[in-house]
C-alpha positions as CSV (number, residue, x, y, z in Angstrom):
1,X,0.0,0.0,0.0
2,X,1.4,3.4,-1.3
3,X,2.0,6.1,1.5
4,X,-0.4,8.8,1.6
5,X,0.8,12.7,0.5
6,X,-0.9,14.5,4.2
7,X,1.5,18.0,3.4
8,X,-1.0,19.3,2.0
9,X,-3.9,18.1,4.7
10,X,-2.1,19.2,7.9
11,X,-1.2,23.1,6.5
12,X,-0.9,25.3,9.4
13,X,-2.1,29.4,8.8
14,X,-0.4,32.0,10.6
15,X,-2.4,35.1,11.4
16,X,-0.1,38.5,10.7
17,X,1.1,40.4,13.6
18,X,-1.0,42.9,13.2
19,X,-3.9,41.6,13.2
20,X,-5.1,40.0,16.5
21,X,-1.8,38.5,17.3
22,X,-2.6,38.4,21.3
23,X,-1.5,40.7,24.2
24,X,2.3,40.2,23.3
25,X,2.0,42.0,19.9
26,X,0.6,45.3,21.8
27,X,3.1,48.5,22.8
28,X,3.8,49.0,26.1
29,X,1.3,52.2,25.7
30,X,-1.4,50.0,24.4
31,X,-0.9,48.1,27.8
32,X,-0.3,51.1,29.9
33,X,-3.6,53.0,28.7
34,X,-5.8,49.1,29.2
35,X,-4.9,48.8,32.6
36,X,-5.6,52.3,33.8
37,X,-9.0,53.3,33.4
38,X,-10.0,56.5,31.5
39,X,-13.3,57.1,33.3
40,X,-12.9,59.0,36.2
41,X,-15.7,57.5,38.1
42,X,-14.7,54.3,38.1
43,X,-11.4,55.2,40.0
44,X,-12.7,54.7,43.6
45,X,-11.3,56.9,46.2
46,X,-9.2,55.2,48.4
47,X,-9.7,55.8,52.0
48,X,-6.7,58.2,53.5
49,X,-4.1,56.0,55.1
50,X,-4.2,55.9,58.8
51,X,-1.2,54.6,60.9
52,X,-2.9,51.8,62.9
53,X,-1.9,49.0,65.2
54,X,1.2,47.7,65.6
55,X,2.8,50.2,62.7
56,X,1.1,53.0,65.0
57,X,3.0,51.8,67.9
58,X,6.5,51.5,66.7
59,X,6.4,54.9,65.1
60,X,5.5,55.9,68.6
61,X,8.4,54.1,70.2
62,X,10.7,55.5,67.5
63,X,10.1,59.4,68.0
64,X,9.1,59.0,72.1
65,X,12.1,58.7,74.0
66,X,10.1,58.9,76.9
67,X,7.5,56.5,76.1
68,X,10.5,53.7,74.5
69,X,11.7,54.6,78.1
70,X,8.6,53.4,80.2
71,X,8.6,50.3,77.8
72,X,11.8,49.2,78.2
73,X,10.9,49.7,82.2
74,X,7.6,47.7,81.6
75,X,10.4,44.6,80.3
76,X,13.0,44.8,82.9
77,X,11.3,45.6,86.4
78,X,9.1,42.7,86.4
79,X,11.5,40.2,85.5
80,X,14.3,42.0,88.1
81,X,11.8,41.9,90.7
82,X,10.5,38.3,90.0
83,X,14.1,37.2,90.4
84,X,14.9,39.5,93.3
85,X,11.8,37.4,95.0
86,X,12.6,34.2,94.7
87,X,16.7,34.9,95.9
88,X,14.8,36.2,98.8
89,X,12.2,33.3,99.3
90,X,15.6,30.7,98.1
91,X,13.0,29.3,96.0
92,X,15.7,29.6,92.7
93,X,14.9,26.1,91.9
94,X,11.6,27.0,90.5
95,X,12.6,30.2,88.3
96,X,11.9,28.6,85.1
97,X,8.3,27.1,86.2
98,X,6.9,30.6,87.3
99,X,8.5,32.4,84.0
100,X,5.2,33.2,83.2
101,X,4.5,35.5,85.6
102,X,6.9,38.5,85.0
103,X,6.2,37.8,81.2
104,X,2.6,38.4,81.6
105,X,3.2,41.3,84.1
106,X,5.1,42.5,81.5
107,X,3.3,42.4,78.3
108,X,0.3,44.1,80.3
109,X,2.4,46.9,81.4
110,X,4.0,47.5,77.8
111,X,0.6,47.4,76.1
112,X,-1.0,49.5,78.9
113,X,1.8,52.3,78.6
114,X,1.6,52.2,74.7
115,X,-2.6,52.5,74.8
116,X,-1.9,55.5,77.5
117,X,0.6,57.3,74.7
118,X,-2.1,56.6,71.6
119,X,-4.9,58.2,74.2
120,X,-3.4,60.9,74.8
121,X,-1.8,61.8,71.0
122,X,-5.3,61.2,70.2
């Protein structure tokens, strides 16, 4: 049985460049001016940006000396005087068990002195 001649079945077209070539044959400025809208109300106003949480707070530690002060006051103290208690009870065997308490004592105070500061800039 003679082989068949399929070159001229399986011909392939190309479409030009020009003409509906896909999103890679578009200028950049055909791209640019797609993805920004032209109508004016359908650009939504965007709600002004309003330092909150914990970005709030480190800008606050950053340009209050005095408040970075109290905090790092409301990290040391309890953990100084939660050791300073048990060298006085001799009770040093159990430091690591009762951790918890200067470390809750202590993130209480820091967030209670950085609410304090945003109350009052408010």
């Amino acid at each position: 049985m003679p082989a068949a001649d399929l070159s001229a079945d399986t011909a392939v077209e190309v479409p030009a460049a020009g003409a509906g070539a896909g999103r890679h044959a578009q200028t950049e400025a055909a791209q640019t001016e797609a993805a920004q809208p032209n109508d004016a109300a359908a650009v939504v106003a965007e709600p002004a940006a309003r330092s909150t949480g914990t970005r709030a707070d480190l800008r606050m530690l950053r340009e209050q000396p005095a408040l970075r002060a109290r905090c790092v006051a409301a990290i040391v103290v309890p953990f100084l005087a939660y050791a300073l208690v048990l060298l006085v009870i001799g009770r040093t065997d159990v430091f690591l068990l009762w951790i918890w308490i200067p470390t809750v004592a202590a993130g209480v105070l820091f967030g209670s002195f950085l609410d304090a500061a945003h109350r009052r800039a408010a």
